[in-house]
N, C-alpha and C positions, 0 to 999 in steps of 0.2 A: 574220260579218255584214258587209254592203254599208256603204258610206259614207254611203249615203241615208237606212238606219236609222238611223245612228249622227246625220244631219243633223234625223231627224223627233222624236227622241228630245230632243234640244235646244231645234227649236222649242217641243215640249211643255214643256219646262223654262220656257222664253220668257215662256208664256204663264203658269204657274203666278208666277210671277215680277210679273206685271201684273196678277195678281187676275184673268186671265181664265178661271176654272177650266173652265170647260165645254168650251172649245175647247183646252184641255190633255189634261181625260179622255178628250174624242176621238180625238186623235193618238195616246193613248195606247192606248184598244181599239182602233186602227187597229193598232199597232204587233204586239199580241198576237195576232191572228187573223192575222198572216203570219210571228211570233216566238213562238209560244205559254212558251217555256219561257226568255224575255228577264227573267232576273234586276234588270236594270236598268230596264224597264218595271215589274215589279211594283212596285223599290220606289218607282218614281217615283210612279203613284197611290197608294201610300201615304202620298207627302207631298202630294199634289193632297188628300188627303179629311182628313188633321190639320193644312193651314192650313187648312181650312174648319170646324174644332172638330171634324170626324163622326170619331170617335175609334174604335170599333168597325170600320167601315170601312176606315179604314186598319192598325189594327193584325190588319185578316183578310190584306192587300193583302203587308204586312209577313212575317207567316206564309207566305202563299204562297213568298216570295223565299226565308225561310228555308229552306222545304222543296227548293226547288231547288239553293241553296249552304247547307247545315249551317256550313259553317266561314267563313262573310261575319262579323267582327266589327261591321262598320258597320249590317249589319242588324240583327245583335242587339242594339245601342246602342238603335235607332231603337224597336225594338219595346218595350225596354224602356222607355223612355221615354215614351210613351204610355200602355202597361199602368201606369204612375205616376201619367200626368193621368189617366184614367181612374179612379183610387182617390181620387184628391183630390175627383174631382167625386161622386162615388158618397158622400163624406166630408162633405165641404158638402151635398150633397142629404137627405142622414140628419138632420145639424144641423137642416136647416129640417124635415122631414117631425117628428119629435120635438115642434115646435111651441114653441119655448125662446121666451121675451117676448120685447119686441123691446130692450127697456134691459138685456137679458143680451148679445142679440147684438151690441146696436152697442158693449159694454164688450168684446166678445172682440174683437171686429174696431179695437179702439183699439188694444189690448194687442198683437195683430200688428202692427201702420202701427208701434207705438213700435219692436218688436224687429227690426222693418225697419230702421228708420231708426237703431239702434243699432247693425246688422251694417254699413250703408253707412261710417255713421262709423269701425268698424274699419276696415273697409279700405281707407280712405284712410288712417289712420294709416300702417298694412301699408306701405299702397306707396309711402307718402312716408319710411320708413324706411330701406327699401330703393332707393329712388332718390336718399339723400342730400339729401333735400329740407328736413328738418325742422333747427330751430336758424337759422334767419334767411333761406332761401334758399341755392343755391348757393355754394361755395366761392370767393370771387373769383381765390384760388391757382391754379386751374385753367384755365390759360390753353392748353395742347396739345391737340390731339385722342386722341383712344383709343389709335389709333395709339401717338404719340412716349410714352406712357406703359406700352404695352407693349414697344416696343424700347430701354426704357431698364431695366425689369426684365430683359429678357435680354441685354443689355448687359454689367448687375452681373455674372450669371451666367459670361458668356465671360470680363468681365473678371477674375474670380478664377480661371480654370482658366488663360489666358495667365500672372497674375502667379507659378503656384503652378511652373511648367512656365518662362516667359521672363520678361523685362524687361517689368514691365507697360505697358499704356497706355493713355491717356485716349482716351475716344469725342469725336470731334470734329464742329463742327456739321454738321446734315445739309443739303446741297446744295439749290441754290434748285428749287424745287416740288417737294421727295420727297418724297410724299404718299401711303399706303399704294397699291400697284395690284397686281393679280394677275398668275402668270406669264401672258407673253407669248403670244397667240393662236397656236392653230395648232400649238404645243411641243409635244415627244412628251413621254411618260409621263415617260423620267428626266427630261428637261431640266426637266418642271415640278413635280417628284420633286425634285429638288437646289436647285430656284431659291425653292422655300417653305422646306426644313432650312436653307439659309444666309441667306435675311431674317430667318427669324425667328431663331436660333439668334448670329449673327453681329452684334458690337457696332454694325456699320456697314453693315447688314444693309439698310437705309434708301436705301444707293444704288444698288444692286443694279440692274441694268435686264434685263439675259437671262442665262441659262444655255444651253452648246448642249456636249453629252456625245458624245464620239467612239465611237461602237459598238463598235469595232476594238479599242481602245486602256484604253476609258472614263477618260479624260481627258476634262478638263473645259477648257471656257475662258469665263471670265466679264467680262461687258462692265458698268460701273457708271461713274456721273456724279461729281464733285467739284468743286465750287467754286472761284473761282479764289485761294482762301486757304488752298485745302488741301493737303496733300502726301499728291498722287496713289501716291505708295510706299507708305507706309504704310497707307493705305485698302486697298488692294491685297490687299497682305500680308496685313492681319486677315482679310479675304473669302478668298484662297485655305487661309490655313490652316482655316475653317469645313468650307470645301470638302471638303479631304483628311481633315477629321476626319469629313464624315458621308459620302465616296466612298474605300472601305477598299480598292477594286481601282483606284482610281486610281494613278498613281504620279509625275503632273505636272498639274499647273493652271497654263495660260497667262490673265493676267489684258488684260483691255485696259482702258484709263481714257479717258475722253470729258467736254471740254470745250467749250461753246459747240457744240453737236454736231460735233465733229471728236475724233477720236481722236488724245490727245497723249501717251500714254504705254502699251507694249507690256513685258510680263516673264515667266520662266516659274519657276513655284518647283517645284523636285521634292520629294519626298517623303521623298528621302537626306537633306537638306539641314536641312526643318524636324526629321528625327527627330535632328538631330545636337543642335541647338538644344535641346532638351527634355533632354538627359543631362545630371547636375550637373558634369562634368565643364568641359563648356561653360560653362553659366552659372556656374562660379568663374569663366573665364577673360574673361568678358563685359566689356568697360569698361565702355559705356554702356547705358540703357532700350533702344534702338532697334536696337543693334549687332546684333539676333536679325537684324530685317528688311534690314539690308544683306547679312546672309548666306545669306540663303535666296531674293531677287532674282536669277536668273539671265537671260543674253540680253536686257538692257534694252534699250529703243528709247525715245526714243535715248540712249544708251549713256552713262553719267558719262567727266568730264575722267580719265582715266588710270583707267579700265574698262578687264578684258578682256570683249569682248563675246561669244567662242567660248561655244558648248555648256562643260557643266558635264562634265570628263573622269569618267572611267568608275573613279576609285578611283586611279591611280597615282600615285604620288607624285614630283609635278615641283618640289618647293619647294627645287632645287638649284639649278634653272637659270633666271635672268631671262627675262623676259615681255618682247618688243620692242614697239614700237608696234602692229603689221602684225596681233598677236595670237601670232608663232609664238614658239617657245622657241630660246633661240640653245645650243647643244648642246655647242658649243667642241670640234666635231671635228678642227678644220685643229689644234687646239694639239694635242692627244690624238694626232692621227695622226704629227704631230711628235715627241710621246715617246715615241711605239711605237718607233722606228729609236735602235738603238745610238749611242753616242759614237765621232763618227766624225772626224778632225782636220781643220780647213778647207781646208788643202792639199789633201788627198784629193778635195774636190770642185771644186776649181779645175784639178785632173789630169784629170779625168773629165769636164767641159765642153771640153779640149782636144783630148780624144782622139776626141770625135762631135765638133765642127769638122774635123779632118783625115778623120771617115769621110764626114763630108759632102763 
């Protein structure tokens, strides 16, 4: 159907809406002598003739629509609905046609106004029950929004599964105006797919600002705000490990932290790294709460005082040879290549620097 039905079908609404019903049923047999079989025209004069009491009339108007869509539940709501006032009124019209005095009827009609006003009074109870209302008013404890009360319940949550698994830690406060928001406009599916598992899921879930998921790779990199009292490592850390626990093909989460909107702090945690953390093996050897998170920090920006800032090596094991400033490993081959050669007497080589001076 045209746009212009779907436009004249509204005016009719418009006008049923204004009590203007005549020029409603109008639009409306306009609609049906170029729409004969407009489900949504019938049931529209069916509500044109039951705001106007004509009960019969609309519940034929109603029937019709049925007859068109069988499986409409809203029509069949509507009709039944009627076919109800319809018994009431049919109910009340017996009452009177029977001829009951009139000190019977106006005692029956107390006895309802009472039962009325006995069911209103429940349900204020009802909903002052259930809105925490009753017992003096409001809780004055309740100083948070819904929000900060929801991500402290799942808080608890992460924070027992971090303690059971790493050195636990405390949720620290949330960053000035984080205030619940939805993902970010315009985000594809994962990115808004991973960016609601890690707020809500995530002790610090609260500073979260974007999620942006690598197609290629599905690696994650997460951009989140902290305050300037808080240690942006650590906030990090919690977030990407939510990350890698609800992105199972990831195999790295680069974090970035932003302050005063400027980005001050850049890391990438792999997935080797946190799993190593979680074996008891490790946490015997843990000194500290935090020790998880400096181990599982790769590629800082900018980098700590006597950090290597290289990639996280591939497994082999370099813990022979010292780390120089520069990042490379010094190898100690000029000595090595020295004890490869025989014992040889120092004469011998002061014979042998004579012998190329005279071929020179």
């Amino acid at each position: 159907m045209s746009t212009a039905f779907d436009a004249e079908l509204a005016r009719a609404n418009l006008f049923r809406m204004r009590a203007d019903y005549k020029q409603a049923e109008d639009l409306c047999l306009s609609v049906l002598k170029r729409f004969p079989n407009s489900i949504a025209a019938h049931m529209l004069l069916g509500d044109i003739y039951s705001d106007q009491g004509q009960l019969e009339q609309s519940a034929q108007w109603y029937e019709l629509a049925l007859d068109l869509d069988p499986s409409s539940t809203a029509c069949k709501q509507k009709l039944d609905d009627v076919r109800e006032q319809i018994k009431e009124r049919d109910h009340i019209s017996s009452i009177e046609h029977l001829g009951l005095p009139e000190r019977e009827r106006s005692g029956l009609t107390r006895w309802v106004m009472v039962g009325g006003a006995l069911v209103v009074v429940l349900l204020g109870f009802v909903y002052a029950a259930r809105h925490g209302r009753l017992g003096g008013g409001p809780k004055s404890v309740i100083t948070t929004p819904i929000r900060a009360t929801q991500d402290m319940i799942a808080g608890q949550a992460a924070s027992n599964v971090i303690a059971s698994t790493s050195p636990s830690v405390a949720t620290t406060s949330s960053p000035p105006n984080s205030t619940e928001s939805p993902s970010p406009p315009g985000a594809a599916s994962e990115d808004r797919s991973l960016f609601q598992s890690v707020s809500q899921k995530s002790p610090m879930g609260s500073h979260l600002i974007s999620v942006l998921v690598d197609p290629r790779t599905k690696n994650a990199t997460l951009t989140y705000s902290c305050a300037a009292d808080e240690d942006e490592r650590k906030v990090g850390a919690i977030l990407a490990k939510t990350a890698l626990e609800q992105s199972p093909d990831a195999t790295t989460v680069t974090i970035r932290s932003t302050k005063n909107d400027r980005v001050t702090f850049m890391a990438d945690v792999p997935r080797a790294r946190l799993a190593e953390t979680l074996s008891a093996e490790w946490q015997s050897r843990a000194g500290s709460t935090d020790e998880w998170i400096d181990y599982v920090l790769t590629n800082e920006w900018p980098a700590k005082a006597g950090q290597d800032s290289a990639p996280v090596s591939s497994g082999r094991d370099t813990s022979t040879a010292p780390v120089t400033s520069s990042g490379s490993q010094e190898a100690g081959t000029g000595n090595q290549a020295a004890d490869s050669f025989p014992d040889v007497p120092d004469d011998h080589w002061a014979t042998e620097r004579t012998s190329q001076k005279g071929k020179g």
